[in-house]
C-alpha positions as CSV (number, residue, x, y, z in Angstrom):
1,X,-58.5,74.9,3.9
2,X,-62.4,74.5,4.9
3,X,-63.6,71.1,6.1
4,X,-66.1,69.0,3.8
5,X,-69.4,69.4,4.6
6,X,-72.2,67.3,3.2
7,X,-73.6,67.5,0.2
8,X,-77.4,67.5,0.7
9,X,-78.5,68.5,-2.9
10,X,-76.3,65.4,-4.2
11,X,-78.0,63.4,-1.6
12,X,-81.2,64.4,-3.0
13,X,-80.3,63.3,-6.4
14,X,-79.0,60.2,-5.6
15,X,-82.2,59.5,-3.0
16,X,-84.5,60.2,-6.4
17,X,-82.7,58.5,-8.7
18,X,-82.9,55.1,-6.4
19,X,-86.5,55.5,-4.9
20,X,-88.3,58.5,-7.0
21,X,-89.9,56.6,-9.6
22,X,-91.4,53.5,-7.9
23,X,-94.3,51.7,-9.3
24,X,-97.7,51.9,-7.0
25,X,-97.1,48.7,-5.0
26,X,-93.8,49.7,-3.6
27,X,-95.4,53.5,-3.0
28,X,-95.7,52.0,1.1
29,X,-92.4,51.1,1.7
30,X,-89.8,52.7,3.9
31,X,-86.5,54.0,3.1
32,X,-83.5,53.5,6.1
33,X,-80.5,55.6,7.0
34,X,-78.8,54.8,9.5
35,X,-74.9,56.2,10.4
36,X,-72.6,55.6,13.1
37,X,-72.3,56.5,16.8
38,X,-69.8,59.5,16.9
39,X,-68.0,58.0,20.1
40,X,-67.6,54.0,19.8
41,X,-68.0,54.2,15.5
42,X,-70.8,51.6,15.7
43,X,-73.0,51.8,13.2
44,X,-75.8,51.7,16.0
45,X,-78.3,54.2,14.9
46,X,-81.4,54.7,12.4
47,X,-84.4,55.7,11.2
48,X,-87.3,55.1,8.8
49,X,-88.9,57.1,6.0
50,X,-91.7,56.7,3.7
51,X,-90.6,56.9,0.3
52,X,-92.3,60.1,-0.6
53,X,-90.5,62.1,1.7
54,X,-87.1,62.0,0.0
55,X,-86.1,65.7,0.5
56,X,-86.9,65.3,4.2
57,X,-84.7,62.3,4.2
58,X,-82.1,64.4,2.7
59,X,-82.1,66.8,5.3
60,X,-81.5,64.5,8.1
61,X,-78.8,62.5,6.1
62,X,-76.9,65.8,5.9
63,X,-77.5,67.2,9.7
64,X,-76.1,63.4,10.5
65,X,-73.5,63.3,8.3
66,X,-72.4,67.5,9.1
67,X,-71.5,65.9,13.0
68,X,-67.8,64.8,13.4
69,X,-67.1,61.1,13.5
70,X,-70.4,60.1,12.3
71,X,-70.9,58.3,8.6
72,X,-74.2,58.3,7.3
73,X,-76.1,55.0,4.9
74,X,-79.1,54.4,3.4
75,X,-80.6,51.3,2.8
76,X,-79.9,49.8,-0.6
77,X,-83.3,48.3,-0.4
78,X,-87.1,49.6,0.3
79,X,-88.4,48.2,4.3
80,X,-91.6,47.2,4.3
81,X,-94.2,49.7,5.9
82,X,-94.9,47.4,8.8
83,X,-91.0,47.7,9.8
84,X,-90.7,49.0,13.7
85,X,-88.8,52.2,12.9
86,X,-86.9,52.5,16.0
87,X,-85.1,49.0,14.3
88,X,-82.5,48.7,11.9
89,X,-82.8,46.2,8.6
């Protein structure tokens, strides 16, 4: 039996169906993932997207998530533009 490997297309879809129809104001906010350190668990680690680069934010979320012991989140809400992206939310 193979291991489970992430799903990036499904991340996609999910990513577009939560952010890809935004009206014009909220065009300048960033999306956040952020997932878990592999060796303490903590959910310690993130990073910010703008909201028009959804299949980019895919791609990372699935590289993240492919590494053993590490769970991958995004943000449930947009951050606003003039977020430090090195924070988390």
């Amino acid at each position: 039996m193979s291991e489970p490997t992430p799903d990036r297309k499904a991340m996609h879809a999910h990513l577009r169906a939560l952010f890809g129809d935004l009206p014009g104001k909220l065009q300048n906010g960033l999306l956040e993932i952020s997932w878990t350190d592999p060796k303490t668990g903590k959910l310690s680690r993130s990073k910010h997207f703008p909201v028009n680069k959804l299949s980019e934010v895919a791609d990372v979320a699935a590289r993240v998530n492919a590494v053993a012991g590490q769970s991958v989140y995004f943000g449930a809400a947009l951050r606003k533009s003039t977020t430090p992206r090195w924070r988390r939310a």
